[in-house]
N, C-alpha and C positions, 0 to 999 in steps of 0.2 A: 622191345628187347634190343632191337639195332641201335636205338636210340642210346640203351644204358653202356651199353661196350663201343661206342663213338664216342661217348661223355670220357668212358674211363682209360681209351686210347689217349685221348684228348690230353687228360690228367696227367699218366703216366708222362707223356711226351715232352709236357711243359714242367712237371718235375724232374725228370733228367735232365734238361738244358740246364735247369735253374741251378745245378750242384756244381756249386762254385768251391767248394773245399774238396779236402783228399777224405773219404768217408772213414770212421776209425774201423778199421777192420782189421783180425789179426789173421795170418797168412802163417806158411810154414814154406821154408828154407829144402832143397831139397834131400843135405840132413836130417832133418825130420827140426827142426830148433824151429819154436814161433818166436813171428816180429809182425808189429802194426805195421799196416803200411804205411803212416804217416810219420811213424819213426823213420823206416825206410828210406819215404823221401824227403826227409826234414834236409834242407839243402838250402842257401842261396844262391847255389848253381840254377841251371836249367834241369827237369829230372827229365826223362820219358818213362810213361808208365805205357808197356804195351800189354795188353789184354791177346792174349792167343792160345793156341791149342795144338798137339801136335797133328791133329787130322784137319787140319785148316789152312790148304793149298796157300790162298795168298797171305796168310799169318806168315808162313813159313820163308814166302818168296821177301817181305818185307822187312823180317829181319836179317835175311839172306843180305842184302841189298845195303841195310846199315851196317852191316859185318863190312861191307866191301872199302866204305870209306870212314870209319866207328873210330878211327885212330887220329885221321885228319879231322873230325868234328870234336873228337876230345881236347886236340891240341888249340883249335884253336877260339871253343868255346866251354869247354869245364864241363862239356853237357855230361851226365850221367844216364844209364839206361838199367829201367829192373822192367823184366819180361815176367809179367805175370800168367801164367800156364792156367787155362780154367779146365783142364783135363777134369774127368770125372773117375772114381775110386776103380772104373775098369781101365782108364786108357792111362791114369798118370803114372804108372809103371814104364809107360815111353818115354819119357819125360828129359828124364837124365841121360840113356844110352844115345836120344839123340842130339841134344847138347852139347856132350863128349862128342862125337860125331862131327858135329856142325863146326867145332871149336869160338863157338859163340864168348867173348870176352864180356859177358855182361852179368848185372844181377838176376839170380831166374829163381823166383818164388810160385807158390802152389796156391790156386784157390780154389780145391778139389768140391768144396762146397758151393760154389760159385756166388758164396756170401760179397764180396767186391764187385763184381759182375753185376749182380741183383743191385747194389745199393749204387754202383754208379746209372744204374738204371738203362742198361745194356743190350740189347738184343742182337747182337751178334759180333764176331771177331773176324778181323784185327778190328781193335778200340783202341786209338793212340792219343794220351794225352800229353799235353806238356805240363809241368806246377812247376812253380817257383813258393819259395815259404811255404809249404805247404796249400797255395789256390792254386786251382785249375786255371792257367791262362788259354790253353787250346785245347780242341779235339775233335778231332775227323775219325772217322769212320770206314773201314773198308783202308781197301791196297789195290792199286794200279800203279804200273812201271814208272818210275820216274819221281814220284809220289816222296821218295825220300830226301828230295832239291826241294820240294817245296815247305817239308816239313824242315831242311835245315833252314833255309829265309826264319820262317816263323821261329827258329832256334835263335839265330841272328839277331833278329827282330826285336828277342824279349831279352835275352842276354846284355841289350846296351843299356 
């Protein structure tokens, strides 16, 4: 038995890595309006796709942190950011009151089902990816202080 859930750890692991595109999933606005997220981030900017939750300290501290300089990396790299909420149908009633709040200038979509979550093969948040045309060029995992210098390098980096 340990043997078959190491094989399917195993599995899983090397499938998530392997997903090199944006997965077609449709998401909902938090109007209530659906849109793919591949529609979303059909860009030849830089997109950031951040995967968070409102009960998820360093989700929260992370994009805290991009709010702080979100103006100066717009101006001088086109980057765009859509925060994806994986709130679940009791918590994503938080969603918006703290948004408004935060005065977060970005896109913030719902994946109340956690069908994006699942299909980028995710197990837990912040999930920050970068895509360009629609592939995944990065993505780290987790937030630690500082963490958004490195993540703009790799903005930098894919930008030229």
């Amino acid at each position: 038995m340990k043997k078959i859930v190491f094989l399917l750890c195993l599995f899983l692991t090397f499938n998530a890595f392997a997903q090199d595109e944006l997965p077609n999933v449709d998401l909902t606005t938090t109007e209530g309006e659906t849109i793919n997220i591949q529609d979303a981030a059909d860009s030849e900017n830089i997109v950031i796709v951040s995967l968070w939750a409102t009960w998820c300290v360093p989700c929260l501290k992370e994009l805290d942190a991009i709010s702080e300089v979100w103006e100066e990396w717009q101006e001088e790299t086109n980057v765009e950011l859509i925060a994806v909420s994986v709130d679940d149908s009791r918590t994503v009633k938080r969603v918006k009151p703290l948004i408004n709040g935060k005065g977060w200038d970005y896109t913030i979509l719902l994946d109340s089902n956690n069908d994006l979550k699942r299909a980028l093969g995710a197990s837990t948040v912040p999930l920050t990816l970068l895509v360009k045309n629609g592939k995944i060029m990065h993505r780290h995992s987790g937030y630690s202080p500082g963490a958004e210098f490195e993540l703009y390098e790799k903005i930098k980096e894919l930008a030229d």
